[in-house]
C-alpha positions in Angstrom: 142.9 131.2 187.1 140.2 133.5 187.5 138.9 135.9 190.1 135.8 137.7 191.0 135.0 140.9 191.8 131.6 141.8 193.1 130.3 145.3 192.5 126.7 145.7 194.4 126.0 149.0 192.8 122.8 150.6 191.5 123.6 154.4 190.8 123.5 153.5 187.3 120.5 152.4 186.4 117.0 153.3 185.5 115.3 150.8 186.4 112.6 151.2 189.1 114.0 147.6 191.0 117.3 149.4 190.7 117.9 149.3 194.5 117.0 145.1 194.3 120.5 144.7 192.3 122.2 144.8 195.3 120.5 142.1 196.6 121.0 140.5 193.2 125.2 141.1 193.3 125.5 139.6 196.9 123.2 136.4 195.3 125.5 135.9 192.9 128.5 136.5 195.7 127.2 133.4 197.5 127.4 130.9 195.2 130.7 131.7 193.7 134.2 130.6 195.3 135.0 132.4 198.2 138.9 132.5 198.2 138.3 133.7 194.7 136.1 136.5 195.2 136.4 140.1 196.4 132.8 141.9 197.7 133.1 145.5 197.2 131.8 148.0 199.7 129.0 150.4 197.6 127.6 153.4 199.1 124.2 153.5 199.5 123.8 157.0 198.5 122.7 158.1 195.4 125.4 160.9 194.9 125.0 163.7 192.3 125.3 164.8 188.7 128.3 167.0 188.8 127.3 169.5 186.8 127.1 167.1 184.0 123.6 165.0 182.2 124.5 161.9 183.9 122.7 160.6 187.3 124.4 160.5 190.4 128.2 161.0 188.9 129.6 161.3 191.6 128.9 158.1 193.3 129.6 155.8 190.2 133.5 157.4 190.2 133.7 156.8 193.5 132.7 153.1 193.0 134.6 152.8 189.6 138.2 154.0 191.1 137.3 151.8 194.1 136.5 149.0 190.9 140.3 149.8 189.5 141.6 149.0 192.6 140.2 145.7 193.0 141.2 144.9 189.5 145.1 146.4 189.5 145.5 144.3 192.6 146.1 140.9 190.6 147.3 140.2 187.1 144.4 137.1 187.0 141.4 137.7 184.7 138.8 138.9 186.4 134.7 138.5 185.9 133.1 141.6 187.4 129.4 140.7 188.8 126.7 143.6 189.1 125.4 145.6 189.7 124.2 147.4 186.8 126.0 148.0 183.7 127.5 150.6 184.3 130.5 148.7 186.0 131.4 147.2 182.3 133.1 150.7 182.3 136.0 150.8 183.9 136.5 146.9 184.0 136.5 146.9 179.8 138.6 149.8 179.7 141.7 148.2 181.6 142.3 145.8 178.6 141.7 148.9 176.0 143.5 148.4 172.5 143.5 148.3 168.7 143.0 144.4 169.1 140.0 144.4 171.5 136.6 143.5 170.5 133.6 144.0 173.1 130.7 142.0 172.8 127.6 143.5 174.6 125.2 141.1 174.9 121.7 142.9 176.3 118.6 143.6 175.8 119.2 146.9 175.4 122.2 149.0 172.9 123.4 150.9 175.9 125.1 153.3 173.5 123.5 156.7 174.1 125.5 159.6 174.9 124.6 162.0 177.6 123.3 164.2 175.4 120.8 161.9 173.3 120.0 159.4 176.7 116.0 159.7 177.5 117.1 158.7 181.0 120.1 160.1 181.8 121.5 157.1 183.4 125.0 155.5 183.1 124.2 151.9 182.1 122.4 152.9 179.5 125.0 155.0 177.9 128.0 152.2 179.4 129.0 150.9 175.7 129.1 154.3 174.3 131.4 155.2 177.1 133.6 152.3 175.8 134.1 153.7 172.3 134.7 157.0 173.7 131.3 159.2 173.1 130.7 160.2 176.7 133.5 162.1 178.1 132.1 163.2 181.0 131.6 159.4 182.4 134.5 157.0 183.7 137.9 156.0 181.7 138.8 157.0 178.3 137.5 154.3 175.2 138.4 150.8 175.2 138.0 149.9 171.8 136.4 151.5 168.1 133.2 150.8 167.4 134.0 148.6 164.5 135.4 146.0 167.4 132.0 146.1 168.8 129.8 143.1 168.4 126.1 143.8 169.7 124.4 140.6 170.8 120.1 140.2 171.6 119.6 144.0 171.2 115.9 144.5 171.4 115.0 147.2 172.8 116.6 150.6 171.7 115.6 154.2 170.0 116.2 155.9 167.3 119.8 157.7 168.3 120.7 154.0 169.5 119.7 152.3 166.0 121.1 155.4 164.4 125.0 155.5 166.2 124.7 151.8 165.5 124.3 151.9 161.6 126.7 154.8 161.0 129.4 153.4 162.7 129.9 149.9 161.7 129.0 148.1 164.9 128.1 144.5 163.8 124.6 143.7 165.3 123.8 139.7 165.9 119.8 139.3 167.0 118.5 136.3 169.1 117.5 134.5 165.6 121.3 134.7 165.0 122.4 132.7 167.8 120.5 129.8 167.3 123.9 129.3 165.2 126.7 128.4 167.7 129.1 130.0 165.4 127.7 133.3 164.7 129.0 135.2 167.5 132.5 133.8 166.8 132.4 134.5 163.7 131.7 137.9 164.0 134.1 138.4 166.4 136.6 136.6 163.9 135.3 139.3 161.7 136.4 142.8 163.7 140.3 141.1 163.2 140.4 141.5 167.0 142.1 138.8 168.8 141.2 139.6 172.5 137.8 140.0 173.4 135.8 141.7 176.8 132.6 140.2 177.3 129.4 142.1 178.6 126.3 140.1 179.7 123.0 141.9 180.8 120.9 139.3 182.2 117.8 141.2 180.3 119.1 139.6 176.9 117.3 136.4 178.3 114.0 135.4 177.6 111.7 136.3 180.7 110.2 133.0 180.4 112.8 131.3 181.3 114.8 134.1 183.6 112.9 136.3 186.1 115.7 137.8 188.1 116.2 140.7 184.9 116.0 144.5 186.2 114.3 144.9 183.2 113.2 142.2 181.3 112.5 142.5 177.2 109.8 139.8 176.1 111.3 137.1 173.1 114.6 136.9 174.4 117.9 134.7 174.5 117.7 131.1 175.7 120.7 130.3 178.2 121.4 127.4 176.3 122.4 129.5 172.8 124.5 132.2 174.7 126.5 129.6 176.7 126.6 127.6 173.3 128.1 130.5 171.5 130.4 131.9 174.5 131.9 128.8 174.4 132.7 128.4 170.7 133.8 131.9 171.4 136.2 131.1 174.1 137.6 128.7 172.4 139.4 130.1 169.9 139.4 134.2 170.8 141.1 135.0 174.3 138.4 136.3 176.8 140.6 138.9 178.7 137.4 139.7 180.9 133.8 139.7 181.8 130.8 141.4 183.1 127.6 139.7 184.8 124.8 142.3 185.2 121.1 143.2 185.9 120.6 140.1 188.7 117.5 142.1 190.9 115.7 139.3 192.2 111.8 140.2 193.6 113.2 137.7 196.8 115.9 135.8 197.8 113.4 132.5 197.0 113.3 133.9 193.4 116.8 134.4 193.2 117.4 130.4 193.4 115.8 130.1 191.1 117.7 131.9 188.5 121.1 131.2 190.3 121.4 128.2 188.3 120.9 129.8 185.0 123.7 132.5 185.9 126.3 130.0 187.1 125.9 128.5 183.3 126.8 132.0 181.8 129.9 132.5 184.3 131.0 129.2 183.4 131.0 130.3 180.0 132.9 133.1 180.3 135.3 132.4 183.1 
């Protein structure tokens, strides 16, 4: 059985359409099943830093203990729905463990640190949170690096590319998933034998999905990630999941990518 939990929140990304994720979460919300799905109540306010580098702190803990909450409340695996990626953080680190691989599918690494982030926004430092390089931020790491499997990754700096190569994360491009089996495989590969799944809808090819906060030209088709997510699934135990980065220009143009994103929670849930 699985369960949703909806998590309308922006704080966390730099985006300019941040604010249209919202509007993109509560899509999502409408076409899922409703005894299955929780809405959480986001503040609208932007909140502060805290003293530290990262962009209104103080309202993503307040979202991310209110995001525990939801989650402790039922032993079912849950997909989380953004919201921006920032959310991936405390709903990965529930399952946190020596056998848990992360797969972070997304246009962009997200694995900054606070110190090294150009924008000084959460989502963009959400993975590195999850392998324990921003401890200011949410919970404590999830996994090791060496679990993580980076998936359609085009868009990054040098710090990004540089954290990346010295620390053993395995790194699939789009090319790589015209093979059903590569992510699999490279799951197969980190020995875990759980896995937390992160989707950024900005992995997608803008020609076929609109609805990205912020889309990255020569992207994933839908087809190939559903294709590998299932192959995944089917022989590594998806304890979890994160849909993200749904910020629609209209609620016309959100039909139109609904479909698409109904695929990908298939996949996963």
């Amino acid at each position: 059985m699985t369960r949703f939990v909806v998590v309308p929140q922006w704080q966390g990304s730099p985006a300019a359409r941040a604010m249209l994720l919202r509007d993109g979460a509560e899509a999502i919300a409408g076409d899922l099943p409703r005894a299955a799905t929780v809405v959480l109540d986001v503040p609208l306010e932007a909140g502060d830093a805290q003293g530290t580098r990262i962009h209104r702190l103080s309202a993503l803990r307040r979202i991310a203990a209110s995001l525990d909450d939801a989650l402790a409340g039922s032993a079912e695996r849950a997909v989380v729905v953004g919201g921006d990626c920032s959310v991936s953080i405390p709903a990965a680190a529930r399952h946190a463990g020596d056998d848990l691989a992360i797969v972070w599918v997304d246009a962009h690494a997200d694995i900054n640190d606070a110190e090294t982030s150009p924008s000084g926004s959460l989502a963009g430092m959400a993975l590195r949170a999850l392998v324990g390089g921003v401890p200011d931020a949410l919970p404590t790491a999830a996994t090791t690096p060496d679990r993580v499997v980076l998936v359609g990754a085009r868009d990054r700096d040098a710090a990004e590319d540089a954290f990346l190569t010295s620390h053993g994360v395995t790194d699939l491009s789009v090319d790589d998933l015209a093979d059903p089996e590569a992510l699999a495989r490279a799951v197969r590969a980190t020995g875990a034998s759980r896995v937390y799944v992160h989707i950024d809808l900005d992995v997608l090819d803008p020609a076929e999905f609109t609805g990205s906060a912020w889309g990255v030209p020569f992207g994933l088709g839908v087809a190939n990630l559903v294709a590998a997510l299932q192959t995944l699934r089917a022989e590594t135990e998806i304890v979890g999941a994160t849909i993200a980065g749904f910020a629609p220009a209209s609620p016309a143009a959100a039909v139109d990518d609904l479909g698409s994103i109904l695929r990908l929670v298939g996949a996963v849930a």
